[in-house]
C-alpha positions, -999 to +999 in steps of 0.1 A: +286+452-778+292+479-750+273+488-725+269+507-687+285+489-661+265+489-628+289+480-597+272+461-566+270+478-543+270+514-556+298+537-545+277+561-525+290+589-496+273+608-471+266+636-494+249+615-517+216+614-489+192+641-484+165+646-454+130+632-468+148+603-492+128+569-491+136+538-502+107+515-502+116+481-502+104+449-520+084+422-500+098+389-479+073+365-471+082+346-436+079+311-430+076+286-402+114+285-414+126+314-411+112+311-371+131+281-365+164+292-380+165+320-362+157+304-331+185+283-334+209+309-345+199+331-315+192+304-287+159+320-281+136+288-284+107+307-268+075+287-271+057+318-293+080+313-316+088+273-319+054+253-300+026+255-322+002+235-299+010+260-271+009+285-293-027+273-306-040+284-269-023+318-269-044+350-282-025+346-317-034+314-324-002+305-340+031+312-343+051+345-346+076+358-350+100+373-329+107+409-322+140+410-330+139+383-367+112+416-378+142+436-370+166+422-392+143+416-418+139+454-420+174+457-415+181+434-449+152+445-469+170+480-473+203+469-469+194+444-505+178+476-520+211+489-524+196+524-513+229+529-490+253+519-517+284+511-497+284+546-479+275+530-444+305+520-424+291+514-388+260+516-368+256+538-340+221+535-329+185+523-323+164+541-307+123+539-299+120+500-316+085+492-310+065+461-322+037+472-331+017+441-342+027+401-344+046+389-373+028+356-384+043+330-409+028+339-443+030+379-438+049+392-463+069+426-450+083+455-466+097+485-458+098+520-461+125+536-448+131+580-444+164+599-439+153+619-410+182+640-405+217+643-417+249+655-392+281+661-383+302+629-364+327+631-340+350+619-369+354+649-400+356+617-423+320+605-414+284+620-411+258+609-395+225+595-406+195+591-387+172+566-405+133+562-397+122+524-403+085+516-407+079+481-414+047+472-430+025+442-439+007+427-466-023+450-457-001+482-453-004+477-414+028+493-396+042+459-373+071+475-365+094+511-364+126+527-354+150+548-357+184+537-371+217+561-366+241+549-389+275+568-401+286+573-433+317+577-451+324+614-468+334+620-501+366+642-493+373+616-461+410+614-476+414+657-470+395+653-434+416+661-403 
């Protein structure tokens, strides 16, 4: 029995992306969890993130999450989608990261991501990729965007000056 071989993750180059791609992403639910491990892998223990009494008192009611857990999230959500293959080889940027609405344990967020705009680097061997996040909800409610510049590798990198 033979069949296609599918490599993790896909070997993909700059040329490979186009201006108006989209991935769209599955869904991760958070969890009261996923707050307190990042809290402790990040030191921030703030008490919006870790007290739910306080936090019962506040205008949310509960728990959320913070800013930058949504982030990375988004970040891993495309990143698992295998929409960059293994064409990204460093990040340059973020730029205009706002949080649009809290992040409470039991939303489940996805992600749909554009190419904005493709470009020359410094570097011939790399391009640059300028990548619109919008992270959405379970009700298709935008809680977070940005902007992602990221360069990737080029196909003839081996004949680049």
């Amino acid at each position: 029995m033979s069949g296609r071989i599918f490599q993790d993750p896909a070997n993909k180059f700059f040329e490979d992306f186009e201006a108006g791609d989209i991935v769209c992403t599955r869904g991760r639910t958070i969890d009261v969890g996923d707050l307190t491990l990042f809290a402790g892998l990040t030191g921030d223990h703030y008490q919006l993130h870790t007290d739910e009494q306080h936090c019962q008192e506040t205008r949310f009611g509960t728990r959320i999450a913070h800013g930058p857990f949504t982030f990375t999230v988004a970040v891993g959500l495309v990143a698992i989608s295998g929409f960059y293959g293994d064409a990204i080889v460093a990040l340059v940027e973020i730029n205009g990261m706002k949080a649009l609405k809290p992040v409470f344990p039991g939303d489940t967020l996805r992600v749909e991501a554009t190419i904005m705009t493709l470009g020359a680097a410094k570097n011939p061997k790399y391009g640059s990729l300028e990548v619109n996040y919008s992270v959405l909800n379970q009700d298709d409610e935008e809680v977070m965007t940005f902007l992602q510049i990221m360069l990737a590798k080029r196909r003839d990198a081996t004949n680049a000056n």
